[in-house]
Backbone as JSON, one array per atom type, in Angstrom:
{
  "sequence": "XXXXXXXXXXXXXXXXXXXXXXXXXXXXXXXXXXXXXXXXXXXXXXXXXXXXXX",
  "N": [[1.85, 188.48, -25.24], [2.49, 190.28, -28.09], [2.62, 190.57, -31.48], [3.51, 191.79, -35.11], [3.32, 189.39, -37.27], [3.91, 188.38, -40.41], [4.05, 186.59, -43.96], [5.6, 185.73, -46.6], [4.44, 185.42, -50.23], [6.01, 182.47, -51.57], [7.99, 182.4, -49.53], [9.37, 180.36, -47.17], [9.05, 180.52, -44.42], [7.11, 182.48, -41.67], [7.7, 185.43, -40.71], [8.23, 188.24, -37.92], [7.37, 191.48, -37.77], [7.99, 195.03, -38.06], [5.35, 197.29, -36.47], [1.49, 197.49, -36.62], [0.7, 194.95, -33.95], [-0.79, 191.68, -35.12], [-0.91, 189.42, -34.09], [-1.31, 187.2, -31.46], [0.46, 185.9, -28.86], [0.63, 183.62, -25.93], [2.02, 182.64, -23.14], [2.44, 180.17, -20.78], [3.26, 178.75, -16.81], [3.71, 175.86, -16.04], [4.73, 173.88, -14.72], [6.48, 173.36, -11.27], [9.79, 173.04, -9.84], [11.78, 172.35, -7.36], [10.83, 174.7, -6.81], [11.91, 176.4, -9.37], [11.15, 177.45, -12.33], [9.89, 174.72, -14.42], [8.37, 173.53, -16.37], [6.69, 174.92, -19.9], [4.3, 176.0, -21.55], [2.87, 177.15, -24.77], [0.56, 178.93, -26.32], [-0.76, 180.24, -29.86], [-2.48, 182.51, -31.6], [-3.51, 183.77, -34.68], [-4.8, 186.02, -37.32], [-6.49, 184.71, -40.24], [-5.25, 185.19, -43.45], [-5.42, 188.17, -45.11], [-7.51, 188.48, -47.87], [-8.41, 189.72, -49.71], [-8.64, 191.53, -52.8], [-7.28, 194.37, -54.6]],
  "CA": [[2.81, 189.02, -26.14], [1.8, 190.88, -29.47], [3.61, 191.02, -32.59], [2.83, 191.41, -36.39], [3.69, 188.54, -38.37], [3.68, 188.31, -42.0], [4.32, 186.0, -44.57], [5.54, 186.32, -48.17], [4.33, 184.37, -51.26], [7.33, 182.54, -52.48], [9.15, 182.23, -49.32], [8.94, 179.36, -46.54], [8.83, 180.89, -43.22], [6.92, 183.73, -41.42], [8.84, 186.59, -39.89], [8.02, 189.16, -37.16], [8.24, 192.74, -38.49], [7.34, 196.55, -36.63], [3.76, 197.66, -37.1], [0.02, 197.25, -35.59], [0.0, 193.47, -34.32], [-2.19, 190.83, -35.82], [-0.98, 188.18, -33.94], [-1.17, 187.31, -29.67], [0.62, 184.89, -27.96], [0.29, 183.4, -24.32], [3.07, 181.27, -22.57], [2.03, 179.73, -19.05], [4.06, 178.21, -16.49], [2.51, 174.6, -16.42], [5.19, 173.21, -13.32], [7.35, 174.03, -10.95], [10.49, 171.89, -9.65], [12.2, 172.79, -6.44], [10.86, 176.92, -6.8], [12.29, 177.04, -10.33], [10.12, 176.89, -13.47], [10.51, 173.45, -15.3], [8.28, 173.21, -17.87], [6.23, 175.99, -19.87], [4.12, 175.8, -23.12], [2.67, 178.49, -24.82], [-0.5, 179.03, -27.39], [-0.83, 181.38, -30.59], [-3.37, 183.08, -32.7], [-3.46, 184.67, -36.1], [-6.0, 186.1, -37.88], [-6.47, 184.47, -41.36], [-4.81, 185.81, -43.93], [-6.13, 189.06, -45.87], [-7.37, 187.57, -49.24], [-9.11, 190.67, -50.3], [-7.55, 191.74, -53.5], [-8.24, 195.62, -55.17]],
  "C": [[2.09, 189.24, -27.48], [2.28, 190.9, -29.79], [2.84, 190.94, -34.16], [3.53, 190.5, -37.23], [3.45, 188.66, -39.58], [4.8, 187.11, -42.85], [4.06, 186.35, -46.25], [5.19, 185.38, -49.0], [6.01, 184.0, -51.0], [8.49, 181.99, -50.86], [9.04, 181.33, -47.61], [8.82, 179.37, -45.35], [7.87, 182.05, -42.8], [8.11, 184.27, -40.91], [7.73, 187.63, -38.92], [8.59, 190.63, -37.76], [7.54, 193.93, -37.86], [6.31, 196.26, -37.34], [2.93, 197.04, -36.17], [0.36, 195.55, -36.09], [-1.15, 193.22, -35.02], [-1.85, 189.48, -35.08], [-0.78, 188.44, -32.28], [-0.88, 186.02, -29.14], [0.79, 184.43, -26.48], [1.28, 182.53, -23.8], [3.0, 181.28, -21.15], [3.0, 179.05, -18.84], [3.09, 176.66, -16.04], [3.36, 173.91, -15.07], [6.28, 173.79, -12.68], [8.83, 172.89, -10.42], [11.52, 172.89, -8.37], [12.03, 174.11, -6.61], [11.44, 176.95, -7.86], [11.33, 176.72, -11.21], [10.73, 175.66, -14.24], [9.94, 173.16, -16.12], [6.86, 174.34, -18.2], [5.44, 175.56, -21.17], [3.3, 177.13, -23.41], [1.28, 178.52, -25.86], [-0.43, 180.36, -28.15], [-1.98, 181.43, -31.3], [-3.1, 183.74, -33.58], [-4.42, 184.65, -36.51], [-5.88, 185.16, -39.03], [-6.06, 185.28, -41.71], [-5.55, 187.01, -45.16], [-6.23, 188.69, -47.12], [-7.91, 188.32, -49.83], [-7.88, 191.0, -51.43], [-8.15, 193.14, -54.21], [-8.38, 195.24, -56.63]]
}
């Protein structure tokens, strides 16, 4: 899964917003329990944040 995250000075969460990802996450199925999925976890990446300033 791809999405672009961003985060604002000032304000205490990220958010997901349209546009070219920067971020990729992976969620595996880790067990199963009678043929249904029962437990799952997932891993993320982000680049660092762009610190270039003009």
């Amino acid at each position: 899964m791809r999405s672009r995250i961003v985060k604002e000075r000032g304000e205490p969460a990220a958010r997901e917003v349209p546009g070219e990802p920067n971020a990729e996450s992976r969620v595996e199925l880790l067990d199963r329990r009678q043929g249904r999925p029962a437990r799952s976890g997932s891993t993320a990446w982000c680049p660092p944040p762009d610190r270039h300033t003009s």
